[in-house]
C-alpha positions as CSV (number, residue, x, y, z in Angstrom):
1,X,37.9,97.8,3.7
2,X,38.7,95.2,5.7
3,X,42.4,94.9,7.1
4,X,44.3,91.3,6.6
5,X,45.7,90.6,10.2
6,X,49.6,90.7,10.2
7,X,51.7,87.7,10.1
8,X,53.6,86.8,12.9
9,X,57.3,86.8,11.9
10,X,58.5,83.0,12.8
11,X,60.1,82.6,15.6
12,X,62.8,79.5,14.9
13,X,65.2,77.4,16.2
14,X,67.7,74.5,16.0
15,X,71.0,72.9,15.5
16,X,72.3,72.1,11.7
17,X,75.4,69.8,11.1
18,X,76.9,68.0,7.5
19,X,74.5,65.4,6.5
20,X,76.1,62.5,7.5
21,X,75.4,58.5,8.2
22,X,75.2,58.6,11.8
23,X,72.1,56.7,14.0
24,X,69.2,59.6,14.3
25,X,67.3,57.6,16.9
26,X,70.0,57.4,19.2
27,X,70.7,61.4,19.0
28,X,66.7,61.5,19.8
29,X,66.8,58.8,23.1
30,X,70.1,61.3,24.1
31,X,67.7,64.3,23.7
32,X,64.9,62.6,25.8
33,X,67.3,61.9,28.2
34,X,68.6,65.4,28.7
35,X,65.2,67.1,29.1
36,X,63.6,64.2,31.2
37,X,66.4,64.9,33.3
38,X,64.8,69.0,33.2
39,X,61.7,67.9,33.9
40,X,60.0,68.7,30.7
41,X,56.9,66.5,29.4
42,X,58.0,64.9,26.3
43,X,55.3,62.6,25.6
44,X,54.7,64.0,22.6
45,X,57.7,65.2,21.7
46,X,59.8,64.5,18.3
47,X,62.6,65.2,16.6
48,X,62.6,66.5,13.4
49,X,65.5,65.7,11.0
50,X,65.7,67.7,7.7
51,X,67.5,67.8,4.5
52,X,68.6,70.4,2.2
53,X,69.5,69.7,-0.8
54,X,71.2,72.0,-2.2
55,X,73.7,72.7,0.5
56,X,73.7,69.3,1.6
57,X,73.1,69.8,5.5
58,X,70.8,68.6,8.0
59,X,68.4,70.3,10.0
60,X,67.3,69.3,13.1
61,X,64.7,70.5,15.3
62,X,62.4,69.6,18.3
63,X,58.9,69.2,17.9
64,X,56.0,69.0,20.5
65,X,54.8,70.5,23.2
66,X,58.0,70.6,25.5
67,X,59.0,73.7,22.5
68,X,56.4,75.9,24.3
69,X,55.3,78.7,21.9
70,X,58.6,80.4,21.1
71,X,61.0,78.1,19.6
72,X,63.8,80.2,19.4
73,X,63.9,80.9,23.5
74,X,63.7,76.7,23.9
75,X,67.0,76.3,22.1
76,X,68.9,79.6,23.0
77,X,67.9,78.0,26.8
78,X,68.6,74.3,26.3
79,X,71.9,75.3,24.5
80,X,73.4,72.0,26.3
81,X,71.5,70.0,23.1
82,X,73.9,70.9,21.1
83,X,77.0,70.1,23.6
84,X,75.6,66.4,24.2
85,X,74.8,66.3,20.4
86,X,78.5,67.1,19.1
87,X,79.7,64.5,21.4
88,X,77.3,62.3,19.5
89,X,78.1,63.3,15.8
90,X,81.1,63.1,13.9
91,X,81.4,66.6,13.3
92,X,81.2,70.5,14.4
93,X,77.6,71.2,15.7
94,X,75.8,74.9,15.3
95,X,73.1,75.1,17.2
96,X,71.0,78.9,16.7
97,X,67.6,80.5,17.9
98,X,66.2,83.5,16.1
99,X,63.6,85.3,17.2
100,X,61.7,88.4,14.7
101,X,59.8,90.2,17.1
102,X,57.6,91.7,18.9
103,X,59.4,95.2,17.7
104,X,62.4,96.0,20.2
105,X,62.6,92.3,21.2
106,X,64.7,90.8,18.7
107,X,67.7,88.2,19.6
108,X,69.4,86.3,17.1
109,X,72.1,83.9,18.6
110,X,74.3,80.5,17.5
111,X,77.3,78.5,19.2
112,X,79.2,76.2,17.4
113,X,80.0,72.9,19.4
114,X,82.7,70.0,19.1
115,X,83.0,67.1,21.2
116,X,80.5,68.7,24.0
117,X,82.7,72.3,24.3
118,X,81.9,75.3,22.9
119,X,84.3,76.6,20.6
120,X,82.7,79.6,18.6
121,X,78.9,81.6,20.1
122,X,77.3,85.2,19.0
123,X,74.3,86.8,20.0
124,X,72.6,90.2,19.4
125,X,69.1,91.8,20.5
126,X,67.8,94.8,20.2
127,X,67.5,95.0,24.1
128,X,71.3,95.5,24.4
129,X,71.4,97.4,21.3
130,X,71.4,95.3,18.4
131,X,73.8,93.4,16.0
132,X,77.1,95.2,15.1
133,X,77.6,97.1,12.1
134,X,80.4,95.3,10.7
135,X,78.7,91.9,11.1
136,X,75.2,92.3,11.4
137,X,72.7,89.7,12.7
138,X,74.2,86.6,13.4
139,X,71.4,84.3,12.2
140,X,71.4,86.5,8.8
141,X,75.1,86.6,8.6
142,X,75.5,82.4,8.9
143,X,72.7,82.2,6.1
144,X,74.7,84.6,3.8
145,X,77.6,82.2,4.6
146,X,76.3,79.0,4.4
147,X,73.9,80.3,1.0
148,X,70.9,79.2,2.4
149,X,67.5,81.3,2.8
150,X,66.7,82.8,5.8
151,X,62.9,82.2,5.2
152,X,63.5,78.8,4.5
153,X,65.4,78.0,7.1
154,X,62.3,79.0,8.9
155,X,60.1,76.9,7.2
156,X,62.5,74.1,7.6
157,X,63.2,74.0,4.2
158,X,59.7,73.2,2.5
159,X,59.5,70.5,-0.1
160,X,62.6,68.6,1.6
161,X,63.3,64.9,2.3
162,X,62.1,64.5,6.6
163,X,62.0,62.4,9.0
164,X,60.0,62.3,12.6
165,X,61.3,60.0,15.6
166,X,59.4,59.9,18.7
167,X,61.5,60.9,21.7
168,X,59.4,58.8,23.9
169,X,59.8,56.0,21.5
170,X,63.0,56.4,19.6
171,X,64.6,52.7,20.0
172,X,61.9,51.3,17.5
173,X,62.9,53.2,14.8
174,X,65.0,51.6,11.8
175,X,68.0,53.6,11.4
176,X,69.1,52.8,7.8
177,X,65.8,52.9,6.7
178,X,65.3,56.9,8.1
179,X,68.6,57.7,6.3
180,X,67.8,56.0,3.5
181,X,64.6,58.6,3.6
182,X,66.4,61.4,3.6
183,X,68.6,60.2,0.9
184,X,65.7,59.2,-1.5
185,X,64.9,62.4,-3.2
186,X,68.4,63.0,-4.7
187,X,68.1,61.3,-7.7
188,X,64.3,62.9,-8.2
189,X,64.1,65.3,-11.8
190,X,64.0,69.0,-10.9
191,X,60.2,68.7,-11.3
192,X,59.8,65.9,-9.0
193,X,58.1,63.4,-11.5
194,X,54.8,63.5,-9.8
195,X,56.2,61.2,-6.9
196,X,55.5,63.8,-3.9
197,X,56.9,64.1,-0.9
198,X,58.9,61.0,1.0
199,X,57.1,59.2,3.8
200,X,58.0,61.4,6.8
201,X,57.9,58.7,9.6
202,X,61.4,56.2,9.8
203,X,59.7,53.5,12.2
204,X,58.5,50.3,10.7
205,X,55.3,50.1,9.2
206,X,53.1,50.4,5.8
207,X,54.1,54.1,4.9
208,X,57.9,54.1,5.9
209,X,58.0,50.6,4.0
210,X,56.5,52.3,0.7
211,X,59.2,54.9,1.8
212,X,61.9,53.0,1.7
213,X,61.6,51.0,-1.4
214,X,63.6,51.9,-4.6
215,X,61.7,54.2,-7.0
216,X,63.3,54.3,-10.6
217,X,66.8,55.9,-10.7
218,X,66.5,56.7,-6.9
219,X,69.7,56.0,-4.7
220,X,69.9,52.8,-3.4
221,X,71.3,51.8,-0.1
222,X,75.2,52.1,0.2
223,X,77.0,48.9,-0.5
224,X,79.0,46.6,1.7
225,X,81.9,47.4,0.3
226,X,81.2,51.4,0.9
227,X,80.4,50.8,4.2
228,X,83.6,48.9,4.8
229,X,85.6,51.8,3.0
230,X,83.7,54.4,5.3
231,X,84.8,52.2,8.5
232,X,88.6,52.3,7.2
233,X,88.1,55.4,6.6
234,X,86.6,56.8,10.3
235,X,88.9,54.6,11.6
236,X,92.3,56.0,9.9
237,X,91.1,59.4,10.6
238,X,90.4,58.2,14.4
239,X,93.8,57.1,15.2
240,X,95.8,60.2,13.6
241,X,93.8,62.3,15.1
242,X,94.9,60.1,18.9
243,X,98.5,60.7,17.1
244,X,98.0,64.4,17.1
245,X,96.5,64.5,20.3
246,X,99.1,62.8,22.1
247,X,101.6,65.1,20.5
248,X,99.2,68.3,21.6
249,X,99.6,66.8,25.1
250,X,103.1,66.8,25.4
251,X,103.1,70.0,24.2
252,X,101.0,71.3,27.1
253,X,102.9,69.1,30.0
254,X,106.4,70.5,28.6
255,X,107.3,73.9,30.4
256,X,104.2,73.3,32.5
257,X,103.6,76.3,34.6
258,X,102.0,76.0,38.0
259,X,101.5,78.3,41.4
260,X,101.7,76.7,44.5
261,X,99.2,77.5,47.8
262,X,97.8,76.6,50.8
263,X,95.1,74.1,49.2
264,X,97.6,72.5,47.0
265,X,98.7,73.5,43.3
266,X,96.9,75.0,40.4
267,X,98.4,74.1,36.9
268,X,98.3,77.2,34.1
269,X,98.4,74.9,31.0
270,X,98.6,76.9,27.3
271,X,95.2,75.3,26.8
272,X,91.6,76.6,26.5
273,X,88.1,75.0,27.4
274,X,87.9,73.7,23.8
275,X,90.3,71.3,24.7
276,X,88.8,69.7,28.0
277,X,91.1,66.1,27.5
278,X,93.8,68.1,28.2
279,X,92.6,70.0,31.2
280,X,90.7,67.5,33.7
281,X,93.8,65.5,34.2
282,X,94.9,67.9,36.1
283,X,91.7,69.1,38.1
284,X,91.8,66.8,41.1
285,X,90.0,67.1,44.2
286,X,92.4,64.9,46.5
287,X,95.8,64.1,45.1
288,X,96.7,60.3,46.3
289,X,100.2,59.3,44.5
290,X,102.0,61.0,41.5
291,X,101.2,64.0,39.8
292,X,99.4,64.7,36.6
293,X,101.3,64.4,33.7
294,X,103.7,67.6,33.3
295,X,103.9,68.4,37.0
296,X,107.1,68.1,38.9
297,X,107.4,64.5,40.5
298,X,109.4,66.1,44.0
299,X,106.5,67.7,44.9
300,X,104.4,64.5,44.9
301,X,105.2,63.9,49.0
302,X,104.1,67.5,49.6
303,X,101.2,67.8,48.1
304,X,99.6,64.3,48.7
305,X,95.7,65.3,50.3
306,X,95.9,68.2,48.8
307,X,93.8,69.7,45.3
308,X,95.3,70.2,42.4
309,X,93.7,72.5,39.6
310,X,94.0,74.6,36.3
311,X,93.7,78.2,35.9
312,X,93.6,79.3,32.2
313,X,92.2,82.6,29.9
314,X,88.7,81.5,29.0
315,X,87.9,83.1,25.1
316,X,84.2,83.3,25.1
317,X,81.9,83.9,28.2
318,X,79.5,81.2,26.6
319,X,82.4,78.8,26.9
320,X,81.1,78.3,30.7
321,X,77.6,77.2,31.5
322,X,75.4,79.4,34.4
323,X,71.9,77.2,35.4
324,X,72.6,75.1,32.2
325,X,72.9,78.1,29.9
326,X,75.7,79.2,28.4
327,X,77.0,82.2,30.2
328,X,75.7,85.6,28.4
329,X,77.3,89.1,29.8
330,X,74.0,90.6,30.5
331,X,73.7,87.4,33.0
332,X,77.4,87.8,34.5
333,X,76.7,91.4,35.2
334,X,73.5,90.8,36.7
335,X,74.9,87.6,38.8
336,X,78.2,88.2,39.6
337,X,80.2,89.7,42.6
338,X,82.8,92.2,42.8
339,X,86.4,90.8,44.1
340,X,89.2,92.9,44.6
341,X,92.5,90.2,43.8
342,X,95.7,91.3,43.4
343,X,94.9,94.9,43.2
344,X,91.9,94.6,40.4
345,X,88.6,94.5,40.6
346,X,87.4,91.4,39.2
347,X,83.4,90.4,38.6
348,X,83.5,86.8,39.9
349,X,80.7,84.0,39.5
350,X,80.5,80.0,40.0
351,X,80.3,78.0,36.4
352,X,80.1,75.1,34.9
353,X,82.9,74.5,32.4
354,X,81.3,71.4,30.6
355,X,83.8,68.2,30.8
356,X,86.3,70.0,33.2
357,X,83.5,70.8,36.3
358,X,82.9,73.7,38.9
359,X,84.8,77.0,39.5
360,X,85.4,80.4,39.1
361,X,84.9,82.7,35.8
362,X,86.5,85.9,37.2
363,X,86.5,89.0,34.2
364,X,87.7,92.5,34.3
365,X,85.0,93.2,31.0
366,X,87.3,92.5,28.3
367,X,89.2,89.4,29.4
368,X,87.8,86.3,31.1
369,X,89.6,83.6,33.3
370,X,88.2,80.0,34.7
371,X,90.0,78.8,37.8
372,X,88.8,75.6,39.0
373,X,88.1,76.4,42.3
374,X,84.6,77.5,43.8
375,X,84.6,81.5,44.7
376,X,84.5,80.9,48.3
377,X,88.1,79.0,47.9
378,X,91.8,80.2,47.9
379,X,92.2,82.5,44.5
380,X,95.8,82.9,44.8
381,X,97.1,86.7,43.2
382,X,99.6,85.4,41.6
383,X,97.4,83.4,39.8
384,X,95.0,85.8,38.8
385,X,97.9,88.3,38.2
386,X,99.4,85.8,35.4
387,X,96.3,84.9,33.5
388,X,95.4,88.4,33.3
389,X,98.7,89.3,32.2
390,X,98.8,92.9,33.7
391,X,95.5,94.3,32.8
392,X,93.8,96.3,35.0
């Protein structure tokens, strides 16, 4: 008897957000610009946009050779796709990999982006000893949350409304008409009426015409009177969240603490990396004039030619970015250097904090600081002493 050969478990990968009226082709001309800038062919490269019904999200996935032949390492190391693409979109970004297999080699891993930080990550693989107990796998575990199949999340959920946009090619695509695509199918009977899938492909032309005309009952294209509403309404949720941010602001420059040095002055704002708007005013390289906001105005004369930075408690190593990966802690123990500052014994490595720039991630293992200075730079003690609060 003949044995039937194994199938490969599905290696998978991608970033899912709310489906939403937003212009796919220019997310895809972003995404060509991003890995043109890595060097990676795209010529025939695509991206995918899906649409589940039920749950009413959007899946979105890369297509083509520049994928390789494991999906799930592409996105877990071009994480910064989902950064660029939640400064795009109007809302929170989750961008995951999973891979199955071989045995002993699986990695399951998300992060969840807003306005290009991270603000939320997990990963687990069997080669640093697996998903926890009390959460399990974090693929599985966002699946179970969000009620959607692991398997067809996989599949990119078969029998769904698509669309395809060339990467190489994306500015001749019509955007309505690819939304209006993905929208087509929702007014379909539960067995489909014999009308088959819609016309994958959004750019201009014989099939996405036939794609894009009204079938009987189907949703038509949203008035001009929605569209208006929707405007009024982005732009009234727009300006109170300015309001709130300006209030956030304040907040931070009131009571503003700071340590002064040698190289200038290094701000300890209550913030985090998730809110880099408030942060980079205050990371400058050469001070010429006043202060940023929140900083005392005397010290202006004293510190003119001199740096000014931030030093704050950093939540999530993947907050920071190491060769345009999100920082992992087998990676900082295998890259960084031991430091002894202010009588403990840091691990210290360069990073990228996305929208705030260079510096240090210095950790003692269970708590994680970014100062925005380069290692080989003044890290003052009683900087490091304060942000690590007294741990040893």
């Amino acid at each position: 008897m003949t044995e039937l050969p194994a199938t490969k478990p599905t290696s998978h990968g991608g970033i899912i957000v709310p489906f939403d009226m937003f212009r796919l082709s220019q997310l895809a001309a972003i995404f060509a610009e991003l890995l043109v800038s890595k060097a990676r062919n795209i010529l025939d490269a695509k991206l995918v946009a899906v649409r589940h019904e039920a749950s009413r999200v959007l899946l979105l996935r890369v297509e083509g050779h520049v994928v390789g032949d494991e999906p799930a390492e592409f996105w877990r190391t071009n994480a910064d796709l989902g950064l660029i693409a939640s400064q795009a979109l109007p809302h929170r970004v989750l961008l995951y990999w999973a891979q199955p297999g071989p045995a002993g080699k699986r990695r399951e891993g998300f992060l969840v982006a807003q306005r290009g930080q991270v603000i939320g990550s997990d990963e687990a693989s069997e080669e640093t000893g697996g998903a926890r107990p009390e959460t399990g796998w974090p693929v599985q575990r966002l699946c179970e949350q969000m009620r959607l199949s692991v398997a067809d999340l996989a599949a990119a959920f078969p029998g769904s409304p698509r669309v395809e946009i060339s990467l190489v090619d994306a500015s001749s695509y019509n955007d309505e008409q690819l939304l209006m695509t993905l929208i087509g199918r929702d007014a379909m009977g539960p067995d489909g009426d014999g009308e088959g899938p819609p016309a994958a492909p959004g750019r201009p032309g014989p099939a996405a015409a036939a794609g894009a005309q009204p079938r009987p009952g189907a949703a038509t294209p949203p008035s001009r009177a929605n569209v208006e509403e929707d405007a009024k309404r982005r732009a009234n949720e727009a300006a109170a969240e300015a309001a709130a941010q300006r209030q956030r602001a304040e907040a931070v420059q009131s009571g503003l603490a700071y340590v002064l040095d040698e190289l200038g002055i290094i701000a300890l704002p209550a913030a985090g990396l998730a809110e880099p708007d408030l942060l980079r005013p205050l990371v400058v390289a050469t001070l010429a004039g006043d202060l940023p906001g929140g900083l005392p105005r005397e010290l202006a004369d004293r510190l003119q030619g001199k740096r000014c930075d931030v030093g704050i408690v950093v939540e999530f190593l993947s907050e920071v970015f190491l060769d345009n990966t999100p920082l992992s802690k087998p990676a900082m123990l295998e890259r960084a250097s031991t430091r002894e500052i202010a009588g403990l014994s840091l691990r210290a490595l360069e990073v990228l904090a996305p929208r705030v720039g260079y510096g240090t991630l210095l950790s003692n293992g269970s708590r994680h600081v970014f100062i925005s200075r380069k290692p080989d730079q003044a890290l003052p003690d009683e900087v490091v002493t304060r942000l690590f609060g007294g741990q040893s």
